[in-house]
C-alpha positions in Angstrom: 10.4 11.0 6.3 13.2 13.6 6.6 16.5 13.1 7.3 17.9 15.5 9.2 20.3 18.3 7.4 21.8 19.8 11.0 24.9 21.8 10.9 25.2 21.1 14.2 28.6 21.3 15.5 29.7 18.4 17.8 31.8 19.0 20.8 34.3 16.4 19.5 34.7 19.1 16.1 35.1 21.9 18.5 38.7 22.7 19.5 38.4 22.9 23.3 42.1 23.6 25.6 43.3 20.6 27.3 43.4 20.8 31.0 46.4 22.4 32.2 47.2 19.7 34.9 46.5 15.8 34.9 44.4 15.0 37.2 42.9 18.4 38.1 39.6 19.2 37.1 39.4 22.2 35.6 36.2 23.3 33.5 36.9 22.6 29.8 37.9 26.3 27.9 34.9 27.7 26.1 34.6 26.3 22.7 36.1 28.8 19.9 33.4 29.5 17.0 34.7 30.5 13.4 31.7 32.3 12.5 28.4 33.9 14.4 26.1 31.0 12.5 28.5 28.3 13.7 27.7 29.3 17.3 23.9 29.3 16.6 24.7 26.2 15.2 25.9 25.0 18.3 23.2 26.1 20.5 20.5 24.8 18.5 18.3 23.4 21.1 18.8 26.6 23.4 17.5 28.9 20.5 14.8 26.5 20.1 13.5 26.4 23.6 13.7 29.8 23.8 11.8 30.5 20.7 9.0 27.9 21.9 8.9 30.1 25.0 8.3 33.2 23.1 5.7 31.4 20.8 3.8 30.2 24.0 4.0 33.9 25.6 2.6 35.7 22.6 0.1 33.0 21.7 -1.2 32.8 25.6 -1.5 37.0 25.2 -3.3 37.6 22.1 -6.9 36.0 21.6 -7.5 35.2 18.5 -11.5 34.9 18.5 -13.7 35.5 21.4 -15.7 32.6 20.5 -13.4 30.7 20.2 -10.9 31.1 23.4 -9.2 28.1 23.0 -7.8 28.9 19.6 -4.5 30.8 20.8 -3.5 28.0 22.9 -4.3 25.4 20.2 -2.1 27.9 17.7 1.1 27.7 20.3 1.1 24.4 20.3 1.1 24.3 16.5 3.2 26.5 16.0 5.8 24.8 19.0 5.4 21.5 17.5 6.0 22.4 14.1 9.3 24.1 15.1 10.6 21.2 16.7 9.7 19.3 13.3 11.4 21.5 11.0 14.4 22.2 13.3 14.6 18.3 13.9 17.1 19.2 16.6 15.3 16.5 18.6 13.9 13.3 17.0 10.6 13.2 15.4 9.8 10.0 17.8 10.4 12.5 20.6 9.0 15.8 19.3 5.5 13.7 18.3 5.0 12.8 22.2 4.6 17.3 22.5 1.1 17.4 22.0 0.1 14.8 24.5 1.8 17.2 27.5 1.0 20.7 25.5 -2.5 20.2 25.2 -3.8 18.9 28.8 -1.4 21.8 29.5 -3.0 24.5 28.3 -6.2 22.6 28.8 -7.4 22.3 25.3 -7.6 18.0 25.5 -7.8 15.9 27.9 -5.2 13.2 28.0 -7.3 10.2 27.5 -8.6 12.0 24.7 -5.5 12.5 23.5 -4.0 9.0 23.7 -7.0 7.5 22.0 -6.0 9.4 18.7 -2.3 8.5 19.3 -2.4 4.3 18.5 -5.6 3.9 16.2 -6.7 1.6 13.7 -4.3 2.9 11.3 -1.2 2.2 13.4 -2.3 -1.2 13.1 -2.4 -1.0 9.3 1.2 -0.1 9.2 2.0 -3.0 11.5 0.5 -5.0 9.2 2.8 -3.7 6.4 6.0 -3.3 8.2 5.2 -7.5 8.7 4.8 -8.5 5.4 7.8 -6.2 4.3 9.7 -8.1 6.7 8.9 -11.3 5.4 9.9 -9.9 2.0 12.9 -9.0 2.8 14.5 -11.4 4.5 13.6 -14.3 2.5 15.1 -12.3 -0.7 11.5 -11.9 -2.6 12.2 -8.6 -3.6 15.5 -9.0 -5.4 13.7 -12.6 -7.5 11.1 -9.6 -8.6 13.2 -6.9 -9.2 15.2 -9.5 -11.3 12.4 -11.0 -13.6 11.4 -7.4 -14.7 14.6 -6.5 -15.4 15.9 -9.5 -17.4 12.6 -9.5 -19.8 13.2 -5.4 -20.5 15.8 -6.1 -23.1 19.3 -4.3 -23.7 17.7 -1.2 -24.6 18.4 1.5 -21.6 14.7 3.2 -21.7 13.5 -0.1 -21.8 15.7 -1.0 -19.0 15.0 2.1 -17.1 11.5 1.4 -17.1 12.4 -2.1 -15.9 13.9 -0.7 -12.8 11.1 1.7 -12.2 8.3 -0.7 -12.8 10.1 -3.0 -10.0 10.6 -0.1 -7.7 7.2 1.3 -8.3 5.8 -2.2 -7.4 8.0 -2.9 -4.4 7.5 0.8 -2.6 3.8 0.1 -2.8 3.5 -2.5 -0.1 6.9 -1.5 1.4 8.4 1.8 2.8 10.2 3.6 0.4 13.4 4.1 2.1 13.2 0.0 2.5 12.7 -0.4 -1.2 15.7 2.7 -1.9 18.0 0.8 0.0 17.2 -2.9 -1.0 17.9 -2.1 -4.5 21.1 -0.2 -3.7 23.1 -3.8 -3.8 21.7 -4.5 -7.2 22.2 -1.3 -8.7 25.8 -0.9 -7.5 26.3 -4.4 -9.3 24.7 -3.5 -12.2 26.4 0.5 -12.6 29.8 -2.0 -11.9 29.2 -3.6 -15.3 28.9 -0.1 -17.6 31.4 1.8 -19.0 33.2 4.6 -17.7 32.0 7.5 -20.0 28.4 6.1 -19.1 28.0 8.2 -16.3 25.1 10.3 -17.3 23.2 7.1 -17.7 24.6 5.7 -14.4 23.0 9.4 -12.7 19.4 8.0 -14.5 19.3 4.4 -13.0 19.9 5.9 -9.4 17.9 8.8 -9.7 14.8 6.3 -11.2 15.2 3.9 -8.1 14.8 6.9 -5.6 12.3 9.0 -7.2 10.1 5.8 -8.2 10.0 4.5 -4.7 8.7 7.9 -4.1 5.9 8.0 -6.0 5.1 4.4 -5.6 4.6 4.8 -2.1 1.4 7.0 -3.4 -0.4 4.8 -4.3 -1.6 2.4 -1.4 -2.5 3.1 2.4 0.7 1.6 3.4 3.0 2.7 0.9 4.1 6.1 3.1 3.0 7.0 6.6 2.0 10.1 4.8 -1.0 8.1 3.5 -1.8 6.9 7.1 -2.1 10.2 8.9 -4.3 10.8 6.2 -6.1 8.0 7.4 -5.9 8.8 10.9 -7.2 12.7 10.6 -10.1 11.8 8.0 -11.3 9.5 11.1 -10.8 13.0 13.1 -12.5 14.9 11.1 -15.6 12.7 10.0 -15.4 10.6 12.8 -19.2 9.4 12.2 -17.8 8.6 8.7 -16.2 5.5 9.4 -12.9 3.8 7.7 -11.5 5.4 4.9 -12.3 2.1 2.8 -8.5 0.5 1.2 -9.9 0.2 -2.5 -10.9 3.6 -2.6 -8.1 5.4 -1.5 -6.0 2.7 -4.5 -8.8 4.0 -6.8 -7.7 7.1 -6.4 -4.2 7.1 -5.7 -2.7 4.4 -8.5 -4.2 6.4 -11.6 -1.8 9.7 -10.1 1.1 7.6 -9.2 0.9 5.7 -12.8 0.7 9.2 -14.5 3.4 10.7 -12.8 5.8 7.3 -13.0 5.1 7.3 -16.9 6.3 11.1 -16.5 8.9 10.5 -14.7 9.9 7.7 -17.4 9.6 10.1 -20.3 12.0 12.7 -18.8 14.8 10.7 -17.7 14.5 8.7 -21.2 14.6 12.2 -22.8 17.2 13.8 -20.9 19.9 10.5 -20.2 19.1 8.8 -22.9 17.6 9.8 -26.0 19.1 13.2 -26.5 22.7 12.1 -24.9 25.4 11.6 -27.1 26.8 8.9 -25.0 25.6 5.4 -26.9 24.6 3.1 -24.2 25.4 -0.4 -24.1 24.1 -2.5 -21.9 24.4 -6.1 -20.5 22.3 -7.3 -18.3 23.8 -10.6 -18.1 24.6 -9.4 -14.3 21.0 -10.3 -13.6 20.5 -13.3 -15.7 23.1 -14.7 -13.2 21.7 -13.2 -10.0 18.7 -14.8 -11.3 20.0 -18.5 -12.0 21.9 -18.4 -8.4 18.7 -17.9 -6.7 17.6 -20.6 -8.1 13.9 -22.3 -7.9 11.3 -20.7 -6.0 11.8 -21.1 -2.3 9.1 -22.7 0.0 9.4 -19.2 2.2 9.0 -17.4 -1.2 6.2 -19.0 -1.6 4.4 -18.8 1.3 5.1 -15.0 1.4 4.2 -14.8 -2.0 0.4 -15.8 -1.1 0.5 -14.3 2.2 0.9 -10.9 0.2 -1.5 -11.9 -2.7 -4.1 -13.0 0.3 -3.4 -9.9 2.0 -3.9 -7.5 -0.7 -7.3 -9.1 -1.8 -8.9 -9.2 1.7 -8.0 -5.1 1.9 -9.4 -4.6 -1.4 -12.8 -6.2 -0.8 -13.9 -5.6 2.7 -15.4 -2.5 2.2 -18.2 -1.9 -0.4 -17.0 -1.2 -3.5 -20.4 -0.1 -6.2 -23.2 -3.4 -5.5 -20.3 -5.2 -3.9 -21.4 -4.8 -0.3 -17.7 -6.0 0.8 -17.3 -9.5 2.8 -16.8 -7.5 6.5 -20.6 -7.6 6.3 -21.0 -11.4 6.3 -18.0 -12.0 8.4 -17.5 -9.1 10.7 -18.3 -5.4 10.5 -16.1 -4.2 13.1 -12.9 -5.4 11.3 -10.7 -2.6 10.0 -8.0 -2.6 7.6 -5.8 -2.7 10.7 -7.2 -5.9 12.1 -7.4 -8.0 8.3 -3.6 -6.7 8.0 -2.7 -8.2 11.5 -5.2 -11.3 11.1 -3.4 -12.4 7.7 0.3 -11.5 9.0 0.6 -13.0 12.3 0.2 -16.6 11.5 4.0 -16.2 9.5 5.3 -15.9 13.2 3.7 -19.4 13.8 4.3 -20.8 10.4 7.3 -23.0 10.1 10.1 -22.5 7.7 11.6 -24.6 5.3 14.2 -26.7 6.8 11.9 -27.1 10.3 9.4 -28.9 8.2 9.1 -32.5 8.2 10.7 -34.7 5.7 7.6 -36.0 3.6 7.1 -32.3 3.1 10.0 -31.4 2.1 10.4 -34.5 -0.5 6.9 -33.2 -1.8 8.3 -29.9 -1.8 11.7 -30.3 -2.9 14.3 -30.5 -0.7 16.1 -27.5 -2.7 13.5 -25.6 -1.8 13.2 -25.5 1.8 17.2 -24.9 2.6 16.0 -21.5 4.5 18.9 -19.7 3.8 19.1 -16.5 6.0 22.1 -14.2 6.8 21.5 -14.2 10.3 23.3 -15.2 13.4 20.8 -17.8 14.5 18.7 -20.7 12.9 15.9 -19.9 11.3 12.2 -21.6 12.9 9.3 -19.7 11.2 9.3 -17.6 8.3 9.2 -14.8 10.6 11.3 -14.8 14.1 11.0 -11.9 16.2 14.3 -11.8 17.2 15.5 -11.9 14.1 13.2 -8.7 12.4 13.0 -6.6 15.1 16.0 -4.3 14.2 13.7 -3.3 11.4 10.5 -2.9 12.8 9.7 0.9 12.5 8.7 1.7 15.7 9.5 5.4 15.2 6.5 5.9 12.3 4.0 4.6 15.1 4.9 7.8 17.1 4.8 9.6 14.1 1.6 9.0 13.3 0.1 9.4 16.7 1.7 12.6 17.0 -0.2 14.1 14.0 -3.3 12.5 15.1 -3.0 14.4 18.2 -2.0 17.2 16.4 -4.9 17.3 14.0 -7.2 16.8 17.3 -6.0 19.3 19.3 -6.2 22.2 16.0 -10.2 20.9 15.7 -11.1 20.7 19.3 -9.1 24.4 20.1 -11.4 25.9 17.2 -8.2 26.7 15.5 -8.8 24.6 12.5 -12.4 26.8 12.2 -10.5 29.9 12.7 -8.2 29.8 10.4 -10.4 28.4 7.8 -12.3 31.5 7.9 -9.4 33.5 7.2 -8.5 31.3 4.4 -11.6 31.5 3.4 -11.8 35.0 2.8 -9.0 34.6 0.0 -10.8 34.8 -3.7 -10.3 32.0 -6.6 -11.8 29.1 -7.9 -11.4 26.0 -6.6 -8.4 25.3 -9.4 -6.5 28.0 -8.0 -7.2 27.3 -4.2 -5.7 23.9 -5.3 -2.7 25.0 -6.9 -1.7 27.6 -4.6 -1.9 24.8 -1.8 -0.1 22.5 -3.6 3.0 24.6 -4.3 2.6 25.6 -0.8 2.8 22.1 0.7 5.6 21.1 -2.1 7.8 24.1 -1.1 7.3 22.9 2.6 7.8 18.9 2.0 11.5 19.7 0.9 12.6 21.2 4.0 10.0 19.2 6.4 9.3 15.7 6.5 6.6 14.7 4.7 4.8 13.4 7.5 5.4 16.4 9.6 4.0 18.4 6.5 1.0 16.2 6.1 0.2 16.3 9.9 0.2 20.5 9.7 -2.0 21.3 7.0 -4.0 18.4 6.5 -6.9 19.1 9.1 -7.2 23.1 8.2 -6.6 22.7 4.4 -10.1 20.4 5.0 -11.3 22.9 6.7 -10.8 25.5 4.6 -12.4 23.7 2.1 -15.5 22.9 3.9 -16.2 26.5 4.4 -15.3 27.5 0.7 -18.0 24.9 -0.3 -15.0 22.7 -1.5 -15.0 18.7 -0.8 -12.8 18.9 2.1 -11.8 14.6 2.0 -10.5 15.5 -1.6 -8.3 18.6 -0.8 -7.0 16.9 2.3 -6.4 13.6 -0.4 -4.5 16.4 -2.3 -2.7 17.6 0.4 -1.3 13.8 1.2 -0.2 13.3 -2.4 1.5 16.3 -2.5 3.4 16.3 0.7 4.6 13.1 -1.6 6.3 15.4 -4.3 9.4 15.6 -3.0 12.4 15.2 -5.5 14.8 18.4 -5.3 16.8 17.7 -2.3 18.6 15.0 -0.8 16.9 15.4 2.9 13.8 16.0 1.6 13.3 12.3 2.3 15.2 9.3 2.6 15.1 7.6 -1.0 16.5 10.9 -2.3 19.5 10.5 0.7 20.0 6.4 -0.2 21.1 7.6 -4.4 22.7 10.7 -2.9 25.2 9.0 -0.8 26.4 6.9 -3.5 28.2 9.7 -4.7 27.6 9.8 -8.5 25.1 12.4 -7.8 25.3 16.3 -7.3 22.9 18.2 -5.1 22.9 21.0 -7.8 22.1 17.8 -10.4 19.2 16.4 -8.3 17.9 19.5 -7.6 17.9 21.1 -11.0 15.9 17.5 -12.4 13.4 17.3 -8.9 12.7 21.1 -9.5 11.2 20.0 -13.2 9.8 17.3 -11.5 8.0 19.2 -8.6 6.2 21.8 -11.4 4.6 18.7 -13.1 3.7 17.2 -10.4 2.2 20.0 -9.4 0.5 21.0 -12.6 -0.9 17.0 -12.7 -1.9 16.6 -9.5 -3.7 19.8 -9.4 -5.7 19.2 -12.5 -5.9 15.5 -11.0 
């Protein structure tokens, strides 16, 4: 997701006259402006509501197609929402909620339609992983991987880079990416501590292969980026007879692209920081040998968590057929979804006691070493997962996320928009290769400006539509479209991982940009020919 990159001037940064008298109320003087764009600046949300006005006047005036009267309306509301998401000048929580009063509206959806596409099945699934990320997290399992990996790499710094991204890589596929970015940042920051001064070059690579890694790892799963779920949620839009998009298959596709362009990734920050620099690189990585001996054995919460995830992760993988397999939902339950196995495996670690709650036979079986349940957090700890305790980072936002581009995808089909302008599209010559790759620099020109999820939740349903009517598969180019709303490595709002290594400070925009350009044109190229 985006961060926002508002110029927006605050009224506390805005010189304003004192009152003249204590006491009186006077009305404040009217803010002075340096330049013309500064005082758009400060009127953001006027400019926007007025251009949302205009939208919805030309729209409601012009019909598109008179056999399809609904299009316009379904247009303005596209074309509202998707102001608000590239202006940001409101949160995308709030701006998500438009379609759900725009549509009924303009009567183009009902409501209840509406709020049946908003919390789906997929919603659940994310539940599901923003649990077991928790649990991760706050018993410390991510640093205990990132450190094996790293301290069986070697000294040398490819090696070492690779280290780091394999960790990353691994992490940001069952965690959000900005939660894996900024988990690492303590680790990193001790391990840049330890490196020479004149080893900043190299110091740029490590930070720039955490962001970028957690990136692309978040490809490759269903849960790894809400991107992947409003994928999810429009492919039971637009094939609603069609069922769940089954968990393996979306990995089965997915991991193969993310592996390619993490070994790609590898190979150009090796080349460029390391094997062509004339800095020699000495590393020690003795920093993590020790982070690695204080955390000492395996903790009973580890280990619970450990098979939690492992359990997790096989369940997903072989509910749904997969070749002869017929999948295990057909003995146990067919109406199970990805959601419901991701909720039905997490839950119990809100029941499940912790270490030092469990009896004392347990933990002499156990080892008392194990089960100290060592938390930074105000409170005791009682389970391995305590609401009040994990409920700052519950991501409630991404839920309203991904019901707004539901919505959104609903409203665009059921207005005849989608149809509409997949005719026009249509109507465009080229192959299928070069409908791809014009789409895909599209959508990656977009994604660095717009969050990807706000990208994703725009072209998705008429890039499938398009397809459809160009004889295309429309499931693949509206896959294509998900990864590539992905590729996003130029700037540091273009999402969050990029922000978490830019605000260290070691790292230019004009640097990042200049290496995530290269990076978007291969990505590109490979996931076109992919």
């Amino acid at each position: 997701m985006t961060f926002a990159d508002e110029k927006m001037m605050h009224p506390e940064d805005i010189e304003v006259e004192q009152f003249s008298e204590a006491g009186k109320s006077e009305a404040p003087a009217e803010p002075k402006y340096d330049t013309v764009m500064d005082k758009l600046a400060y009127h953001k949300k006027g400019v926007v509501v007025l251009l949302s006005a205009l939208i919805l006047i030309i729209c409601l005036s012009v019909d598109l197609d008179e056999q399809r009267p609904l299009a316009s309306r379904g247009l303005a509301v596209l074309l509202i929402v998707a102001l608000w998401w590239l202006t940001e000048v409101l949160p995308l929580t709030v701006s998500s909620l438009f379609p759900i009063v725009l549509y009924p509206l303009l009567a183009v959806a009902s409501p209840s339609a509406l709020a049946g596409k908003f919390f789906g099945g997929t919603s659940f699934l994310f539940v599901g992983g923003f649990i077991i990320g928790l649990a991760i997290e706050r018993w410390g399992l991510h640093i205990r991987i990132i450190c094996a990996v790293v301290c069986n790499t070697g000294k040398r710094p490819d090696v070492l880079l690779a280290g780091f991204m394999g960790a990353v890589f691994l992490l940001s596929m069952w965690i959000s990416n900005t939660a894996t970015a900024v988990c690492m940042m303590p680790v990193v920051h001790t391990f840049l501590k330890q490196l020479p001064d004149d080893a900043h070059k190299f110091k740029q690579a490590v930070l720039l292969s955490v962001g970028w890694s957690a990136s692309i790892g978040g490809i490759a799963t269903p849960v790894g980026t809400p991107t992947n779920g409003i994928f999810l949620d429009q492919y039971l839009v637009l094939w609603p007879n069609a069922g769940e998009f089954p968990f393996a298959t979306f990995v089965f596709a997915a991991l193969p692209l993310a592996l390619i362009l993490l070994f790609i990734l590898w190979f150009s920050i090796s080349a460029y920081f390391v094997w062509f620099s004339k800095t020699k690189i000495v590393i020690n990585t003795e920093t993590f040998h020790q982070m690695r001996r204080d955390l000492g054995p395996m903790t009973y919460e580890e280990i619970i968590v450990s098979l939690d995830l492992v359990v997790l992760v096989a369940l997903w993988f072989t509910a749904s057929p997969i070749g002869s397999f017929p999948g295990w939902k057909v003995h146990v339950a067919e109406n199970l979804n990805s959601g419901s196995i991701g909720l039905l495996v997490t839950l119990p670690l809100f029941i499940v006691p912790c270490g030092a709650q469990l009896p004392k036979v347990l933990k002499n079986l156990l080892g008392d070493n194990r089960c100290l349940s060592k938390v930074e957090e105000k409170k005791r700890p009682m389970h391995i997962l305590d609401w009040d305790a994990v409920k700052g980072g519950f991501s409630w936002e991404i839920l309203f996320v991904f019901g707004g581009g539901a919505m959104l995808a609903y409203g665009t089909v059921a207005s005849g928009l989608a149809g509409w302008i997949a005719e026009q599209l249509s109507q465009v010559g080229g192959g299928e290769f070069g409908f791809v790759l014009i789409v895909s620099c599209v959508v990656c020109m977009v994604t660095e400006v717009v969050s990807n999820t706000s990208t994703m939740s725009i072209f998705g349903a008429i890039i499938a539509a398009t397809a459809s009517l160009k004889g295309f598969n429309g499931v693949q180019m509206m896959m294509g479209v998900c990864f590539t709303a992905s590729f996003c490595f130029m700037l540091p709002t273009a999402t969050p991982p990029n922000m978490v290594v830019y605000a260290t400070g070691l790292i230019k925009v004009r640097e990042m940009a200049k290496m995530g350009a290269l990076l978007d044109l291969i990505a590109i190229f490979v996931g076109t020919c992919y």
